[in-house]
Each structure stands twice: as C-alpha cells, then as structure tokens.
N, C-alpha and C positions, 0 to 999 in steps of 0.2 A: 618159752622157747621150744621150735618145734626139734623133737630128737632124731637123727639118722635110723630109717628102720633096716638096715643092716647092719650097725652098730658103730663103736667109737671108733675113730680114722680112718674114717671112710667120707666120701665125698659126691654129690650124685651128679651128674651132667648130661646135656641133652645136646642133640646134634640135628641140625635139617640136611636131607642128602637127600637128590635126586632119587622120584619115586623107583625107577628100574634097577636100585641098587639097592635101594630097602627092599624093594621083590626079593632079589640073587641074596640077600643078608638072609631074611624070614624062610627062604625055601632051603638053603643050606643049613640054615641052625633047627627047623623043622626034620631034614633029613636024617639030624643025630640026635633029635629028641628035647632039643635045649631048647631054652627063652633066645629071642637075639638078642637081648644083654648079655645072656653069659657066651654067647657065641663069640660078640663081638669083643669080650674081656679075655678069652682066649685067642682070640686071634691078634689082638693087639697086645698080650703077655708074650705070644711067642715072638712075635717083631721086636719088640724092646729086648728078650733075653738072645734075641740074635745080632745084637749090637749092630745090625746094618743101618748104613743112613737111610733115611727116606730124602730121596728125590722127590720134588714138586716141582712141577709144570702147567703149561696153562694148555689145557682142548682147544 
C-alpha cells in the first residue's frame, strides 16, 4: 500500500478547471513564490475560516 507523501491525515485530490483559471491560479501563486497547491490550500483555508457560504451558479 502506497503511503501519503505529505504524511498521516492527509488526503490528495485533483480538480479539471478551465485552462484561463489554471493561468490566474499559476500567475498568482508564482507572484508570491508558491506551488499552486499551496496557493490554492490557502486560499481555500481562508474561505472555510471565514465561515462565508459559497454561492454556486451556473455562466
């Protein structure tokens, strides 16, 4: 069995998103020096620690 290479209770998952927002993801988490993993794991921590709903809607 293969192990978490970040370690125990942890979990990895992957997402498809429209390429012009993987762009705006990679040039923003570049602009402060981050992987867009961690970019994206802070930005989605401080959404959760801001208890806002997410609205969803359809374009």
């Amino acid at each position: 069995m293969a192990t978490n290479p970040i370690g125990k209770g942890t979990k990895t998952i992957g997402i498809n998103m429209c390429e012009k927002m993987a762009n705006e993801l990679e040039k923003r988490a570049n602009s402060m020096h981050l992987s867009k993993s961690n970019y994206c794991k802070i930005v989605l921590q401080q959404w959760i620690d801001s208890g806002k709903k997410l609205t969803l809607g359809e374009k």
